[in-house]
N, C-alpha and C positions, 0 to 999 in steps of 0.2 A: 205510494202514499196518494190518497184522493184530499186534494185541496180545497175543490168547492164541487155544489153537484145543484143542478136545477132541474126540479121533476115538474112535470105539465100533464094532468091528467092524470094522472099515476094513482089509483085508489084512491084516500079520502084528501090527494092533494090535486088544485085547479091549477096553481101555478107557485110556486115555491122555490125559494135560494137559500142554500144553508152554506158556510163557510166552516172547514176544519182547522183544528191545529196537528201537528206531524202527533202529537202523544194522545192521552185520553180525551178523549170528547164525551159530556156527559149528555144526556137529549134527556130534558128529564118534564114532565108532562102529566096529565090526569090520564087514569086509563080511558079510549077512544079519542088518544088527542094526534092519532099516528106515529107514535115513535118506533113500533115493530115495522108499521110501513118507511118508514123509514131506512131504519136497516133491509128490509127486503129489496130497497131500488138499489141498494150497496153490493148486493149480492151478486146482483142480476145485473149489472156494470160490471160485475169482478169477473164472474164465473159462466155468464149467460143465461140464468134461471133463476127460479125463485124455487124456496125447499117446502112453501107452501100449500103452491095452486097451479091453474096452467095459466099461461098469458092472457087468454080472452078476459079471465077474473080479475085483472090489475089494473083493470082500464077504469075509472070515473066513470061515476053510473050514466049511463046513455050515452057516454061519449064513443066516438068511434077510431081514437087513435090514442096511445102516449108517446112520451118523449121524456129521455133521461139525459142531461147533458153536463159531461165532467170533467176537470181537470185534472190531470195526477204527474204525478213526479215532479212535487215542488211546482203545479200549474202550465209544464213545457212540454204536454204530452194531451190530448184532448179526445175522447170517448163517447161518444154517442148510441143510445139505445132506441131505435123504433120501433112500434109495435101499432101493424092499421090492420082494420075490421073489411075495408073495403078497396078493390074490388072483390078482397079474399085475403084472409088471415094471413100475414105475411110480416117475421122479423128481422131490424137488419141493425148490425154494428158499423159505426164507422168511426174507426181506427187510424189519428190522424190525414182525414180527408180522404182514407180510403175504406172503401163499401163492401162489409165482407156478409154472406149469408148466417156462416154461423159462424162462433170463439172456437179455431182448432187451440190442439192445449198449449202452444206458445205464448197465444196470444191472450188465454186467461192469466186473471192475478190471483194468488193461492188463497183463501179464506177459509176462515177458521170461525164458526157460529158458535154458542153457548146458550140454547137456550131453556127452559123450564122443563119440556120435555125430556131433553137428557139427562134429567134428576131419577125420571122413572125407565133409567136404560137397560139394569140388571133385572129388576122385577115386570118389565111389558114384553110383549112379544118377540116373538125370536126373528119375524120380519125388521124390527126397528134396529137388532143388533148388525144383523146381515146388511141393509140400508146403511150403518154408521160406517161401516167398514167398506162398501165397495164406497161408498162418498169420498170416504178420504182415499180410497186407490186411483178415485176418476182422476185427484188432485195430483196424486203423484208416478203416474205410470200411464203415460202417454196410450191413447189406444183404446185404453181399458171402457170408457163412458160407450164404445162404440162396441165393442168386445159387452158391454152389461146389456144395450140392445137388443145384438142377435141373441142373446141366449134365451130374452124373453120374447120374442117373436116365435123361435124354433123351440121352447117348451108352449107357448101356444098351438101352433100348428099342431104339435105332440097331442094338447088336451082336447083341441078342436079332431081330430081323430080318431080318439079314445069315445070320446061322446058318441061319437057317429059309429060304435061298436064296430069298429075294424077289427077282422079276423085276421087277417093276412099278414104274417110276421115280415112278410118279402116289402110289405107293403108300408110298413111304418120302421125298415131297415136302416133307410137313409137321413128319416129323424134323430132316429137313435143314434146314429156313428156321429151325426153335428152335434147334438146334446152333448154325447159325453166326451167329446174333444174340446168344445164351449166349455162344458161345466168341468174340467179337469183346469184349466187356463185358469179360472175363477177360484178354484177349491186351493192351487199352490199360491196363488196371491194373497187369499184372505188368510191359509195359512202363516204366509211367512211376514205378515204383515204384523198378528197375532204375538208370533214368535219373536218379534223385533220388538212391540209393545212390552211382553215380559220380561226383555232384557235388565229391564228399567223401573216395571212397575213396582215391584216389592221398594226397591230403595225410594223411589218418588212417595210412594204411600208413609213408610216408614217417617220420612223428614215433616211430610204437611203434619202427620196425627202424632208425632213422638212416641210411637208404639212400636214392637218390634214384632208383631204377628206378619205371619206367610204368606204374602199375597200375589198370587199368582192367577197367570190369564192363560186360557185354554179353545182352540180352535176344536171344535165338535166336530169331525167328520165321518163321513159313513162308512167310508172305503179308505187302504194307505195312498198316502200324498202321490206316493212315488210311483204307482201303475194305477190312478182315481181311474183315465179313461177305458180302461183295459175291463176296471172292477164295476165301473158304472154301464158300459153296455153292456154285458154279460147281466147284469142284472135289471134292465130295463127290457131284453130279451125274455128272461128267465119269468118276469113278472108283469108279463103281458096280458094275461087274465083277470089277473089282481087289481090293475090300471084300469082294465076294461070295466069292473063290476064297479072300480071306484069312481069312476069320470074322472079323474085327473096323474096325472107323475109323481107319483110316493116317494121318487128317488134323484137326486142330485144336490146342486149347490141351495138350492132353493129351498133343500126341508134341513139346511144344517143350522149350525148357532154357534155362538162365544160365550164362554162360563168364566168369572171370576170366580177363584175359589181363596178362603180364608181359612187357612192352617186347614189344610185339603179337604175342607166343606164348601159346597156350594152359595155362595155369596147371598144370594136370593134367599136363601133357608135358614142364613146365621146372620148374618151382616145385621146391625142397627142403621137407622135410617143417617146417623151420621158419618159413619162409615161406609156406608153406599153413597153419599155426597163425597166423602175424599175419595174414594175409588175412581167417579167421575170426573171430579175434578183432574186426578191424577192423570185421568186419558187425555181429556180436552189439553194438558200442557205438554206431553207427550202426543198428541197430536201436533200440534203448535210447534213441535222440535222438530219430529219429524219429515213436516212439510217443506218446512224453513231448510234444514237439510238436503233433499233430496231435488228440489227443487234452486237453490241457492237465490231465494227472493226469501223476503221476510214477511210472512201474511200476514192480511188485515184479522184484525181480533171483534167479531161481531158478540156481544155481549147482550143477550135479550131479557130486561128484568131477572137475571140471577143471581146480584149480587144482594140483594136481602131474602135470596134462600139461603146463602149461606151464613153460617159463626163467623165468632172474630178471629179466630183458627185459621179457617178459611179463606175466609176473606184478607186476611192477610198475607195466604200463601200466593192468591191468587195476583193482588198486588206487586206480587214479589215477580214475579213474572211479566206482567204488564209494561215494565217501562221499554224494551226495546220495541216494542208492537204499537203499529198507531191503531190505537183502539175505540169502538164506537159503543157506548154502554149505555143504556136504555133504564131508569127508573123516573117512581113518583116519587122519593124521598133525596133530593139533590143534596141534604145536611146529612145524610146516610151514607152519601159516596163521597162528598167531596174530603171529608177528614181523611180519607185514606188517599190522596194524593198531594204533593206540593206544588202540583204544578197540574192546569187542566184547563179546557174549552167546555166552557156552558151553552147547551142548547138550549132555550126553553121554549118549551111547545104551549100554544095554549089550548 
């Protein structure tokens, strides 16, 4: 739980103190009054990033450092975020008095974001599904944020030699065996990640909409799970030519996808758009379970203006879920949110 937080410089804040309560906080505000910024300095305390921008952009215009400074767990635990321009781009945590370069995954707090975007998750690119999914593995599989790294360095290096029309099978050998050892690691996680999502997703879906259609969730992969490394260099070799004419890698983790499907049609192709909101909804609390689980800390609930895209349906189920999560939810309409709780902390931004 984060108790109070004080951003200095931090985007469109100069010097600011907000105090939470453990349950819902409402931050509710004109749009451009900072409440997404807001939640992004909440992020970037929990997790060590922002899902926005890179660091240099977080900074108050001309200014050349921020400062994020927090208490959590009930105020007996204190968190520090800097970020300076000079003498050279340089960020640090310090984690009760001690100075760490970067959040190993210990030392992050698990969060869980909801925002407008992930309204258009089934219908946008197959980048943002792939993105949603290693996101939440960064959160719960030790490794993996560093493990998502190399694999996009070593499919650079890949494309950065394909460009430069390399002939030499001998020569683009040793790309290829890290690729698809990288991208096999990659391909059985998002799988079984998938696979753990389905468990539950028909029955989750089913309660929010009171309908009883088939809803199921589907790992898109190119090659079987069980020999990916075997079947992705054999075909990284096989379509060397094809890479070459193409300039880039046509094959691994990187060109897969996740499909919901509805009574075994493709979600994207049948779904109404309210039913693509319980779909999502359904992940984002199944996400929420799963972290909370695998992890055994309870994540923060970032909430970005999504509670008047959703019905009263919804917005009910979503409720329903809320109370053990200290949650940070973001709207202009504070007589919109506040009915659906008894109990809550007002922000107001002006």
């Amino acid at each position: 739980m984060i108790s109070d937080i004080r951003l200095q410089h931090f985007r469109s804040y100069k010097d600011a103190t907000f105090e939470f309560g453990p349950g819902v906080n409402i931050i509710v505000g004109p749009n451009g009054s900072g409440k997404t910024n807001l939640l992004e300095s909440l992020q970037i305390l929990s997790i060590g990033k922002s899902y926005r921008v890179q660091d240099v952009e977080l900074l108050e215009f001309e200014e050349p450092w921020f400062r994020l400074d927090a208490h959590l767990e009930n105020g007996t635990y204190t968190r520090v975020v800097k970020f300076v321009t000079s003498p050279r781009q340089q960020k640090t945590f310090e984690l009760d008095g001690v100075i760490h370069r970067s959040l190993n995954f210990e030392h992050t707090t698990p969060v869980v974001l909801f925002e407008p975007n992930n309204l258009f998750l089934l219908h946008g690119a197959p980048e943002n599904r792939r993105a949603y999914l290693d996101d939440i593995l960064e959160q719960i599989q030790p490794g993996y944020s560093s493990l998502r790294k190399h694999y996009k360095r070593t499919l650079a290096q890949r494309n950065a030699l394909l460009k430069k029309g390399v002939t030499s099978s001998q020569e683009m050998f040793p790309w290829d065996l890290r690729l698809s050892e990288l991208g096999a690691v990659i391909a059985r996680s998002r799988a079984g990640l998938v696979d753990k999502f389905s468990e539950s997703l028909g029955d989750l879906y089913a309660t929010i909409s009171h309908t009883n259609k088939k809803v199921q969730l589907r790992y898109d992969t190119q090659f079987p799970i069980e020999s990916y490394e075997t079947h992705l260099l054999q075909k990284l070799e096989s379509a060397l030519a094809r890479d070459i004419a193409r300039g880039f890698t046509a094959y691994g983790p990187h060109r897969e996808d996740m499909t919901v499907t509805f009574d075994e049609h493709a979600a994207a192709e049948v779904a109404s758009r309210g039913e693509v909101r319980t779909v999502v909804l359904a992940l984002k609390i199944l996400e929420l379970e799963m972290i909370e689980e695998v992890r055994g800390k309870t994540p923060l609930l970032l909430l970005d203006d999504v509670f008047s895209e959703l019905d009263g349906t919804r917005r009910r189920a979503l409720t329903d879920y809320l109370q053990r999560y200290q949650t940070f939810l973001t709207t202009t309409d504070a007589d919109l949110v506040v009915k659906h709780f008894t109990s809550s902390t007002i922000l107001p931004l002006v």
